[in-house]
N, C-alpha and C positions, 0 to 999 in steps of 0.2 A: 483593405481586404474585401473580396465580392461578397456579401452575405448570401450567396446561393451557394456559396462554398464554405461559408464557416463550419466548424468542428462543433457538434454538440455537446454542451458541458456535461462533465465525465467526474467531476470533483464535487462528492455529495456535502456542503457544509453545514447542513441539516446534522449529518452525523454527525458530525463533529463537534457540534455546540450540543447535541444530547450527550455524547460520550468524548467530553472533554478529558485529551491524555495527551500532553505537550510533544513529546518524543514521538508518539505515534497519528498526532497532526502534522508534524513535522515531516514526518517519513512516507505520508499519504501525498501530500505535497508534493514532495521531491519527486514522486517515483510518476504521478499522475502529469506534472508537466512533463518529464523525463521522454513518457511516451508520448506526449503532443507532439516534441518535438523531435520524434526521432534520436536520442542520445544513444550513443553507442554504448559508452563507460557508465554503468552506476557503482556504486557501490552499498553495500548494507553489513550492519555489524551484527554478530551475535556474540551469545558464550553458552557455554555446560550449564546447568542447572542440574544436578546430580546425572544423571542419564540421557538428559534429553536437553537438546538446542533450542534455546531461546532469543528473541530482540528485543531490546532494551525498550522498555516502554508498552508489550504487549506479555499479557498475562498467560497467554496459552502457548504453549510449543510450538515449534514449527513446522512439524509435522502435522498438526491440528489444523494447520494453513495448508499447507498441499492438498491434503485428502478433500479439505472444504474446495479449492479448486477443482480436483478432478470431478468431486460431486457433481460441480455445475455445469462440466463442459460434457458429461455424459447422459 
């Protein structure tokens, strides 16, 4: 690989060893090679938590994850 082309590491594991959560290093993983590589198919699971959508292994809803995205691209 030319290293005037490599990809800038994008996978913080700083985080990760601060805020050790096995399902959700798991899923940071997945999704973070996913995009290096251009994958077309991911997949990701949730369920109901009385009202609201949640992923196994993060504490806050899922909607507490979009809104944090739209925050930052705005």
């Amino acid at each position: 690989m030319n290293p005037e082309r490599a990809l800038p590491p994008s996978y913080d594991i700083n985080f990760d060893r601060q805020n050790f959560n096995e399902p959700l290093v798991r899923r940071n993983l997945e999704t973070d090679l996913g995009e290096r590589f251009n994958v077309v198919i991911s997949r990701a699971q949730y369920y109901f938590d009385e009202h609201l959508l949640k992923s196994p292994g993060d504490t806050k809803p899922f909607v507490e994850t979009i809104k944090k995205g739209i925050r930052l691209i705005t």
